[in-house]
Structure formats: C-alpha cells, structure tokens
C-alpha atoms as one frame of an Amber mdcrd trajectory, in Angstrom:
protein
  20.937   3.178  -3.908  17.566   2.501  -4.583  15.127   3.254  -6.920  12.463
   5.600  -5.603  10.293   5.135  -8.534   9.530   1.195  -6.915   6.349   1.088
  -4.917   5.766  -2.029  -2.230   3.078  -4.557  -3.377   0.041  -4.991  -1.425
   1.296  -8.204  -0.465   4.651  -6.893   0.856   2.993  -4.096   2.927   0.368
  -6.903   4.367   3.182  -8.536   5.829   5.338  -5.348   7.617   1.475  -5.123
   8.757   0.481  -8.327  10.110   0.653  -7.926  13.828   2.817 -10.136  16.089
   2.535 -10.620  19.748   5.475  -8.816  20.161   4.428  -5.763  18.419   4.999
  -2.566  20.036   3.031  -0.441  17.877  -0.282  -0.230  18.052  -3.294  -0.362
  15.188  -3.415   3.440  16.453  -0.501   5.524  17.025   0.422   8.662  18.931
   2.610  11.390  17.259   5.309   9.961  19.350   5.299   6.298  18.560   5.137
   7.085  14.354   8.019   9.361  15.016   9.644   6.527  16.804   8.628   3.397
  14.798  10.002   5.782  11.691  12.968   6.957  13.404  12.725  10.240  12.106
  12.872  13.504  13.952   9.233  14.769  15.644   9.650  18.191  13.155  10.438
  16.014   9.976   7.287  13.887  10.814   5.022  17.334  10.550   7.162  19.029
   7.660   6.234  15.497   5.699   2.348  15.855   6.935   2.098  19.163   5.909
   3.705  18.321   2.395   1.023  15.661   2.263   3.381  12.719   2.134   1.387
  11.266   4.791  -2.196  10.789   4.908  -3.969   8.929   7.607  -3.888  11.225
  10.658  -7.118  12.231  12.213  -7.773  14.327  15.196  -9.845  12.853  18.431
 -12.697  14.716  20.076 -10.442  16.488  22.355  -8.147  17.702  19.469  -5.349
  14.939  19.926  -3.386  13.644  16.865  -3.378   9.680  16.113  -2.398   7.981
  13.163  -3.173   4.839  11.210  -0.222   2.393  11.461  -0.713   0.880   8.281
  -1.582   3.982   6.553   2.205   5.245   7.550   3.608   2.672   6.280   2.042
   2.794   3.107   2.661   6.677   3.051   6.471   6.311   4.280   7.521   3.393
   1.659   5.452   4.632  -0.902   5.959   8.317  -0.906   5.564  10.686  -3.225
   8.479  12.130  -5.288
C-alpha cells in the first residue's frame, strides 16, 4: 500500500504530461475523456469536483464543462486527504 502522504515532483508530473504523438487525450478534455483517462465512474468524477479534489474545470460560453489535462493529473495524484 502506499503512502498517501507522498506528493509527485514537478519533474515526475512533467513527464505523465509531456505529450506523445500517440496521445489520446487532449491539452483540453471533455467530462468524458477525464472520466475515461482516470478510469473512474462519471458520478465519482463530480462527487470528487464538488469535494474540491479537483480544480481546473472551467465552463465554455455555451455552459459546457472542459478540463485541464495537466491540472487532473496534478489534482488526481496529488489529492487531498
């Protein structure tokens, strides 16, 4: 088990960020592809936002939801306890 207390480095979250040409996940995500890239249920994904684990979302003209890629991943392996 690990040790929630251990944050990633800014140099370990630069490289789950560095894009390849392979990458399926965009700078700017739908609701749909975080859910997917975290592989975490749609209703955990807004119970977490709501309990301000994430930060990062922003809402378009039209009212959609996007999120910053790599603020998820910060938010998701550096969560609060």
């Amino acid at each position: 088990m690990s040790d929630p207390a251990i944050k990633l480095t800014k140099k370990e979250i630069d490289a789950i960020t560095q894009r390849g040409s392979d990458d399926q996940y965009p700078d700017v995500m739908t609701t749909k592809q975080v859910w997917q890239m975290l592989q975490m249920s749609r209703s955990t994904l807004f119970e977490w936002k709501r309990e301000g684990r994430f930060t990062g979302a922003f809402r378009l003209v039209k009212g959609t939801l996007r999120w910053s890629r790599v603020r998820v991943i910060e938010c998701y392996f550096n969560k609060k306890q």
